[in-house]
N, C-alpha and C positions, 0 to 999 in steps of 0.2 A: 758059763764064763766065770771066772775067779772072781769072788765075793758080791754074787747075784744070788738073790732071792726073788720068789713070788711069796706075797702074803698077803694077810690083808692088812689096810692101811688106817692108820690110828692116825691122833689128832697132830701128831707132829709131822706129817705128810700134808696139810691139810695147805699149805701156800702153795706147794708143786702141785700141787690138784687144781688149785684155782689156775693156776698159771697155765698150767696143759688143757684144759677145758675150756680156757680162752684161746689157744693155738688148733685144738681142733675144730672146731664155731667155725673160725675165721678161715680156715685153709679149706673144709669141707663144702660151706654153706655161706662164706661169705659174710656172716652175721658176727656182731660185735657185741660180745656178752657184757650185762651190766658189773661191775667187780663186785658189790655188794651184797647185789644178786644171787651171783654164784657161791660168796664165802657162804652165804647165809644158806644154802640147800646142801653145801659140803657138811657145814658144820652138824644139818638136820641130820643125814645121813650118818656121819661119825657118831651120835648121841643115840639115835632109833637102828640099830642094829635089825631088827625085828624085819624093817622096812626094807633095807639092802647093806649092799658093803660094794667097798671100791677094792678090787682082787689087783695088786697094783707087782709093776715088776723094778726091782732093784738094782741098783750093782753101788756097792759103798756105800751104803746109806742115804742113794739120793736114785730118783722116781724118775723112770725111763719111760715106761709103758703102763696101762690103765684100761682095765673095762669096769662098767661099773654095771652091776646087779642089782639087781628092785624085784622083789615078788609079785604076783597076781595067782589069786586063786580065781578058779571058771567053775561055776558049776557042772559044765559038760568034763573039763578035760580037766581038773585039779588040779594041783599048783604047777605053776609057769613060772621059768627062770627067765626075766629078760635081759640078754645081752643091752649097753647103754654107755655110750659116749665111750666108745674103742679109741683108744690113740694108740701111737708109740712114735715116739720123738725121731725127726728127720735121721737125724744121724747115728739111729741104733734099727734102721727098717734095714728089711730084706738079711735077719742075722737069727731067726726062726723066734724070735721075742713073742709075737703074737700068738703063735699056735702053743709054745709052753704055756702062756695065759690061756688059753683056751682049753689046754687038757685039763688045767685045774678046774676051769670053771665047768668043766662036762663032767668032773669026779665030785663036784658039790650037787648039782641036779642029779645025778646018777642016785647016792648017797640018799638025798630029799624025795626022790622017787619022783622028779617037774620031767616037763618040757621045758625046751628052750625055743625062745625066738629074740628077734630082733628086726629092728625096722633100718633101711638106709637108705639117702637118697639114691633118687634114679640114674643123677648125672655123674654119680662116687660108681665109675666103673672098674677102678680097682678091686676096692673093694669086694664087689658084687661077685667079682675071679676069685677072691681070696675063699669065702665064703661058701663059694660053689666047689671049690678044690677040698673045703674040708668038709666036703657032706651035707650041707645044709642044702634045704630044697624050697623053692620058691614058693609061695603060696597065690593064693587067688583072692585070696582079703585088701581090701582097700581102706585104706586108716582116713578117717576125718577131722579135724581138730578147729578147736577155736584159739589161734594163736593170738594172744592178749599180747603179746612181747613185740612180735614182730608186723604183723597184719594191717594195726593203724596206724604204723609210720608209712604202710608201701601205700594207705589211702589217701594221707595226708600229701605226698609225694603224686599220685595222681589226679586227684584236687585240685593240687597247685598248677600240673600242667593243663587241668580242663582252665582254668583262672586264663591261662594267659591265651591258651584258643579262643576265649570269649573275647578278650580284649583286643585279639589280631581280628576277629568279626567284625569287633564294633568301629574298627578303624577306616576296615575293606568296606564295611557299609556307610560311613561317612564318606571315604573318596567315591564310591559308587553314589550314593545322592548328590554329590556334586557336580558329576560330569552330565549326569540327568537331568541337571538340573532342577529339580523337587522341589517344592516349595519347604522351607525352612521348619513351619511346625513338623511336617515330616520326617523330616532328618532327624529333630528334638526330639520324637517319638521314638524311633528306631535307638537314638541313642539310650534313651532313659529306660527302654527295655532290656537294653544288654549291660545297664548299670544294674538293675533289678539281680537279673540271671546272678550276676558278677558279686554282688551283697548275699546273695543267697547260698553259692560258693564259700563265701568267706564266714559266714554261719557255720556250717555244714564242716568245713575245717578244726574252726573251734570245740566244737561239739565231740568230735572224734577225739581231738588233741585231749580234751577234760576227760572223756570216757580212758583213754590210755592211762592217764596219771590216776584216777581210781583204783582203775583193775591193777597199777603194780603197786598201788598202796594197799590193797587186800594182798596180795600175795607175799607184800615183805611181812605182813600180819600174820598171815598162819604161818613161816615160816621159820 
């Protein structure tokens, strides 16, 4: 296309990176990227060369498309090119954007003597076509992670609805001691153990919410 490029992408690219790394999160996986976050990993990236580069695609001096590269060296297989946070913007898909980024990025591994991989969700079944159409071949490895970002919002988020099953319990066993008729320390007892559960819950909440705010205060730290 007249006045595209592929290159790589320096520090005046660096808001259309934030801003597409947030549209792919959110359209991919649903997830809502921190903004400061992100600049601050972009910024790492543009500064540690060493570490990776964003191979980003052009047209007029404004940023369509984007993979980003990160190394890993393996003692078995030596260095690893990984494919990372692929986009290309709604309204320049299905116009062969992606696969021009991809030749380059298979002439830099080539060049570096790597492999390439890349990981994607399971439910991006676009993708997973795109992928298969250019040669790439599924593996049998299972990736693990401790996601600090995301993991104790979805606990805290299921926390809250064990919270309020406790409280629809402790409701259902109050009308049920009454129809029984129970004697009243009874009832008092059932109650004060499903306040028990119910404090212990809301413990349990806090705990996770402090351990979140930690872990992305270490991470905006090395960042």
């Amino acid at each position: 296309m007249q006045g595209s490029e592929i290159l790589i992408a320096q520090a005046q690219h660096k808001t259309e990176l934030v801003h597409q790394l947030q549209e792919q999160a959110y359209e991919t996986e649903q997830k809502q990227l921190d903004n400061n976050l992100v600049t601050k990993a972009i910024e790492y990236i543009l500064e540690n060369p060493h570490f990776g580069f964003f191979l980003i695609y052009t047209e007029n001096h404004h940023v369509f498309g984007q993979i980003l590269m990160t190394k890993e060296y393996n003692i078995y297989s030596g260095l690893t090119c990984w494919f990372q946070s692929v986009y290309v913007k709604k309204d320049h898909r299905m116009k062969g954007i992606f696969k021009q980024m991809y030749k380059e990025f298979m002439k830099y591994a080539a060049k570096e003597k790597a492999g390439t991989k890349l990981y994607v969700e399971v439910e991006n079944k676009n993708a997973i076509k795109v992928y298969e159409k250019l040669g790439m071949i599924k593996t049998e490895e299972t990736i693990f992670e401790d996601d600090f970002v995301f993991h104790p919002v979805k606990q805290v988020k299921l926390l809250i609805k064990l919270e309020l099953l406790i409280l629809v319990k402790i409701v259902q066993q109050g009308l049920q001691a009454t129809k029984r008729n129970q004697r009243t320390y009874q009832r008092k007892e059932k109650v004060s153990q499903g306040m028990t559960q119910l404090n212990n819950c809301k413990l349990r909440i806090v705990q996770i919410i402090t351990k979140m705010h930690l872990q992305q205060q270490r991470v905006q730290q090395t960042i």
